[in-house]
C-alpha positions as a Markdown table, in Angstrom:
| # | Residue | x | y | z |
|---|---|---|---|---|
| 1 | Unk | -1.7 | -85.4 | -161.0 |
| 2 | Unk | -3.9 | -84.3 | -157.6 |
| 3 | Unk | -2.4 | -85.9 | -154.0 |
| 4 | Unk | -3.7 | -89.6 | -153.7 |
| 5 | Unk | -6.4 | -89.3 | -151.7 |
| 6 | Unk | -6.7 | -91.7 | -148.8 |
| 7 | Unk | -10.4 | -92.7 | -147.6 |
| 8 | Unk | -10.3 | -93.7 | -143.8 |
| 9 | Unk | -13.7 | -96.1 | -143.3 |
| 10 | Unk | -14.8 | -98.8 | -140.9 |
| 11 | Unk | -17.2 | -101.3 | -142.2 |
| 12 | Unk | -19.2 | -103.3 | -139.4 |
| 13 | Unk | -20.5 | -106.7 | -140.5 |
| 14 | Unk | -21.8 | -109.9 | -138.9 |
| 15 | Unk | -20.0 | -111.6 | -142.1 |
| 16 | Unk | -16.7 | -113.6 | -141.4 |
| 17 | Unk | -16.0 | -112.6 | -145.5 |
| 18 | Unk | -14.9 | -109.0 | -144.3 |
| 19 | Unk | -12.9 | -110.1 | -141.5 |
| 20 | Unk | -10.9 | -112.8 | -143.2 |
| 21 | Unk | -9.9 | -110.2 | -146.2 |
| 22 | Unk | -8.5 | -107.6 | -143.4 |
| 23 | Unk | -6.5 | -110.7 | -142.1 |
| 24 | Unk | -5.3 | -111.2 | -145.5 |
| 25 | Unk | -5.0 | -107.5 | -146.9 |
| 26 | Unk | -5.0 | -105.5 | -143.9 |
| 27 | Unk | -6.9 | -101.8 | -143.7 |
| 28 | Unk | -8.7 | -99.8 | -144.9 |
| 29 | Unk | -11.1 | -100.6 | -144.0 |
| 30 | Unk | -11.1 | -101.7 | -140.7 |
| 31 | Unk | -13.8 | -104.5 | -139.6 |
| 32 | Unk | -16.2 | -104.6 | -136.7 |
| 33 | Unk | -17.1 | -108.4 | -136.6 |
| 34 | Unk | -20.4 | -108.8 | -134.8 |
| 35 | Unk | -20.4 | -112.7 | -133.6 |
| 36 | Unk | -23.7 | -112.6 | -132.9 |
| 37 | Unk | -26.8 | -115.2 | -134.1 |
| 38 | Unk | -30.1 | -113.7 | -135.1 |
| 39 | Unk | -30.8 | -110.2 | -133.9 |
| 40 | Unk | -32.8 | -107.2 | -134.4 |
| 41 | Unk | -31.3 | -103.7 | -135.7 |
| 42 | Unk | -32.3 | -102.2 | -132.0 |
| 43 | Unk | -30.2 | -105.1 | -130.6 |
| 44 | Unk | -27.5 | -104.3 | -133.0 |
| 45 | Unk | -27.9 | -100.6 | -132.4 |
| 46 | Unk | -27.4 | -101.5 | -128.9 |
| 47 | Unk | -24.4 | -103.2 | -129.0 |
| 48 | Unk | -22.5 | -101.0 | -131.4 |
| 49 | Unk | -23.1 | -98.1 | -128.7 |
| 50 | Unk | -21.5 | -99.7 | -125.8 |
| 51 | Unk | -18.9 | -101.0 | -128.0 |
| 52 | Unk | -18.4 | -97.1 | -129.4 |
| 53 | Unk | -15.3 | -96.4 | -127.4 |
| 54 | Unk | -13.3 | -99.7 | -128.5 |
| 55 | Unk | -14.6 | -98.6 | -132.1 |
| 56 | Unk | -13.4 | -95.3 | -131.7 |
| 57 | Unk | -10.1 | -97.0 | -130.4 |
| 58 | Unk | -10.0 | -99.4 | -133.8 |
| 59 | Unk | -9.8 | -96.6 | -135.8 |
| 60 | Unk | -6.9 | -94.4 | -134.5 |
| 61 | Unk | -4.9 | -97.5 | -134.2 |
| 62 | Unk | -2.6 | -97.7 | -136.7 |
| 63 | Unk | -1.3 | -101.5 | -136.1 |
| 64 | Unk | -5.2 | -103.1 | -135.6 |
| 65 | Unk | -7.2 | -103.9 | -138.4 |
| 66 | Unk | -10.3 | -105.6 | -137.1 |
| 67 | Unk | -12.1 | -105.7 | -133.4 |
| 68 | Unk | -14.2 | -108.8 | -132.9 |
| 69 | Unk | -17.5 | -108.3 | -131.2 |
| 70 | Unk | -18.9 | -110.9 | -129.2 |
């Protein structure tokens, strides 16, 4: 048998579904929460790029699971 292979993802959602299963099984993958209401993909594109450097922080933490976007 090959070396288990570990796959290292962050899945962004505006779905409280993914963040209450990395509460209850942890990572991978981590979660980006967006808490926002109704929005367009330029507004989400917006947000996830001044948000980029605490993503980027999410994912070499070893201890966080989830970073909550309000």
């Amino acid at each position: 048998m090959g070396r288990r292979q570990e796959t290292h993802f962050t899945l962004v959602s505006k779905d409280s579904d993914f963040h209450e299963l990395s509460l209850l099984y942890g990572s991978p993958p981590k979660v980006v929460w967006i808490r926002r209401g109704n929005c367009t993909t330029k507004q989400i594109e917006f947000i996830l790029r001044n948000k980029l450097e605490d993503i980027r922080a999410l994912a070499v933490n070893s201890e966080s699971t989830y970073l909550v976007i309000l």
